[in-house]
N, C-alpha and C positions, 0 to 999 in steps of 0.2 A: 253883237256879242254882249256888249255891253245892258243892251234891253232887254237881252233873256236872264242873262244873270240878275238884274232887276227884278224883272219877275219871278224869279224864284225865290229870291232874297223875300219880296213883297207874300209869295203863298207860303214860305215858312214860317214867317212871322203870324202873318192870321191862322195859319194851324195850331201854332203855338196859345196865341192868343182864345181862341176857340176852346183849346184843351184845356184851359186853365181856369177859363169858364166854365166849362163843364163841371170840372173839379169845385169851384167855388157851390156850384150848388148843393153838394152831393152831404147827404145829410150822416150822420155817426149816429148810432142807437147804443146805449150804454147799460149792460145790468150786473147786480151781483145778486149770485142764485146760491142756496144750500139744493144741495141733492144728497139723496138719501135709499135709500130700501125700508120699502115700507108693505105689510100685506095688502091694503088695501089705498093703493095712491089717490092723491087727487089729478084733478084733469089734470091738465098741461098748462101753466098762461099761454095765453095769444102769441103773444111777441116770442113764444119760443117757438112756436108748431112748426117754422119750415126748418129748426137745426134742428128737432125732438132728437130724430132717428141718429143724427151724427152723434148727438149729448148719449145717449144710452149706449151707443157703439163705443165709443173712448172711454165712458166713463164704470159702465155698470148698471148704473142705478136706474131706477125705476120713477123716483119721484123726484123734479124739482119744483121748486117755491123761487119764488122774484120774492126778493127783500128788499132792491133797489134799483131804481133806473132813471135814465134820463136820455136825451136828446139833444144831441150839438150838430150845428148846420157848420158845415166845415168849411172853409176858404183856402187861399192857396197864401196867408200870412201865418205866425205865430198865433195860437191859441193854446186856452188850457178849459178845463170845466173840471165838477168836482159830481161823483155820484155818491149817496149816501145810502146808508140802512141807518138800522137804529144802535147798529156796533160798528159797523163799519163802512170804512171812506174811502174811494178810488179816486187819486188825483189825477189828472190825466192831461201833460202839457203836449203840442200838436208842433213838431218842427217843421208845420209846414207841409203842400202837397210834391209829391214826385210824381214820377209818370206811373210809377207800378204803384202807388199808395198814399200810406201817411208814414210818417216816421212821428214815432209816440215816447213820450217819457212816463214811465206808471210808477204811482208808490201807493200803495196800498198800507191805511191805518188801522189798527182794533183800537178803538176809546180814545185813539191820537199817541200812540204806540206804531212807531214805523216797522212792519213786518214784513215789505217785501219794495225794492225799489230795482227798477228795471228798463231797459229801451225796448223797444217792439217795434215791428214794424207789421201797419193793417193795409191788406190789401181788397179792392170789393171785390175779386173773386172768392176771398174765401173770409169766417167769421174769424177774428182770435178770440183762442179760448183756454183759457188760463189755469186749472186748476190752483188753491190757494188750500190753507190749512185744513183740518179737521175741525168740524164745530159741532161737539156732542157727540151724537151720530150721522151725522154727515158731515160734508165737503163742503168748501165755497169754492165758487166758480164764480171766475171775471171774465165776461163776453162784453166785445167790443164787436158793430156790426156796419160796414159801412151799407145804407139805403137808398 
């Protein structure tokens, strides 16, 4: 009795271990987009083509623009990274992997003007997708994307 519960003890643990692994590699993709309506849009960026159809559905528009992005390989420790445009800044501190995700802290700056601070939580099945102010005539949009 004693060695089966061993052995169970012993394959939960490398399950655990395993999962956590996994999680360590799994990389975050970070943008801030304006979207817009326009008569004549431009393409798509790349990095947006497999949410295109979800961004037009939730949102309307027709055209977005990537003003900012970056790239965090995630772990299952505390992390933070920072995405920029030429106005504005996505801080983004990482509590850490769970089973279903990240648990995220976001504060979004214009010029270093705090506009919007918040907890989220990203999961890879699905993108978060934030909409944020009016700028001009369009939206900004905060996508987070686990890869």
């Amino acid at each position: 009795m004693y060695h089966r519960l061993l052995v169970i003890f012993s394959a939960t643990v490398a399950l655990s271990f395993s999962a956590a692994a996994a999680r360590a590699d799994e990389n975050v993709w970070t943008g801030i987009v304006i979207a817009n309506n326009v008569e004549q849009p431009d393409p798509i960026p790349a990095e947006l083509t497999q949410i295109q159809q979800t961004l037009k559905n939730l949102f309307g528009y027709n055209q977005f623009k990537l003003i900012g992005q970056s790239d965090k390989q995630l772990g299952k420790a505390y992390e933070d990274w920072t995405t920029a445009s030429k106005y504005f800044e996505l801080h983004v501190d990482s509590k850490g992997a769970r089973d279903s995700g990240y648990l995220l802290d976001l504060q979004l700056y214009q010029e270093k003007k705090l506009l919007l601070e918040t907890e989220a939580k990203l999961s890879k099945r699905s993108p978060l997708v934030i909409r944020g102010p009016q700028v001009g005539a369009g939206q900004l949009l905060l996508l987070l994307v686990v890869q």
